[in-house]
N, C-alpha and C positions, 0 to 999 in steps of 0.2 A: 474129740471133734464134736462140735455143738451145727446143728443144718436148723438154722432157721430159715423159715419158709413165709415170705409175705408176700399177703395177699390182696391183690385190687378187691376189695368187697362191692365194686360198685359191676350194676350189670351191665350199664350205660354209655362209662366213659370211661376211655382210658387215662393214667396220668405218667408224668413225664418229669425228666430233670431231678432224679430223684438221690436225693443225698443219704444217706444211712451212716448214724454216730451207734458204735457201740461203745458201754464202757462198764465199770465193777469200780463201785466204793469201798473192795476187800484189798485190802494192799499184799494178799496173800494168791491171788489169781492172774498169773499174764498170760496177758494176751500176745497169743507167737506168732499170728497174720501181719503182715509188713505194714499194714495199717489199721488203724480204728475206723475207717471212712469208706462208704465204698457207694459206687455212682453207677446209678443204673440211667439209661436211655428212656428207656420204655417201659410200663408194664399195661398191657392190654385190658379189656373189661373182662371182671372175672377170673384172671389168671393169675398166676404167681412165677417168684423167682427167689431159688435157694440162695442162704449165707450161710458158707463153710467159717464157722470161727475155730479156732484152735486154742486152746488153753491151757496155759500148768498151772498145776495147784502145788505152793510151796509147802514144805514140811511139817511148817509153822501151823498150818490153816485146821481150821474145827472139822472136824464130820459134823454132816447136815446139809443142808438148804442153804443156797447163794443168789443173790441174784446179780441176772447183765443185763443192762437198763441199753435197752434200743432208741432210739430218738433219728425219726425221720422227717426231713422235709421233700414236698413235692409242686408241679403245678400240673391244675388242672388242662385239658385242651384249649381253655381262654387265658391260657399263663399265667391266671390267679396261683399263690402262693397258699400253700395249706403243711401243716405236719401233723404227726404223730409220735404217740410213744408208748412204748409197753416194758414190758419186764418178762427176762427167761428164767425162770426160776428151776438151778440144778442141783443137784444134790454129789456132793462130796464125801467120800469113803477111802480114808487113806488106810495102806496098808499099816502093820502092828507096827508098833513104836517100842521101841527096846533104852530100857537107861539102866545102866550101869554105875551100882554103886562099891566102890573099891572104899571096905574099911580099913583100919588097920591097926587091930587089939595087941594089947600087952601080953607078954608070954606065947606069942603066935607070930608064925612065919609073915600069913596073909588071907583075908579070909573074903572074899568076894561074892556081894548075892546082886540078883537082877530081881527088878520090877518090873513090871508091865502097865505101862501105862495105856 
């Protein structure tokens, strides 16, 4: 679980109508939240509101650093239109990866070694 947290940076005015795209250019990361979109009312001057996102990382996917690209739109209290966007950059650690190599020599039953990748 990924708690983004966004913030009204403004001390003045609050903004409203607020649309939030998240998404991943890795085709190895889903997203398990029922959507990529999520709408907020309000957020006050100064204040914030957490996004729980959920994620698997398939089998497939590197150890390292990823990023999920945020993309929000809002208005302001004169319902001017404005966005943003940023980037959560997390870091992926999958557990050991086992392969199995099954040879199978002449003059021998069977002879089996693992690598570690």
């Amino acid at each position: 679980t990924i708690k983004a947290v966004l913030l009204n940076t403004s001390e003045k005015k609050y903004i409203q109508n607020i649309l939030v795209n998240v998404s991943s250019n890795n085709p190895h990361l889903t997203l398990l939240n029922d959507s990529s979109s999520f709408y907020f009312d309000k957020i006050e001057k100064s204040e914030c509101v957490t996004l729980e996102l959920r994620y698997r990382a398939d089998f497939e996917i590197n150890d390292g650093k990823h990023d999920i690209q945020i993309d929000m739109k809002y208005d302001n209290p004169n319902a001017q239109s404005l966005s943003s966007s940023g980037k959560i950059e997390i870091a992926v650690r999958q557990p050991l990866k086992i392969q199995m190599n099954i040879i199978k020599e002449y003059f021998s039953i069977l002879k089996i070694s693992a690598s570690f990748l």
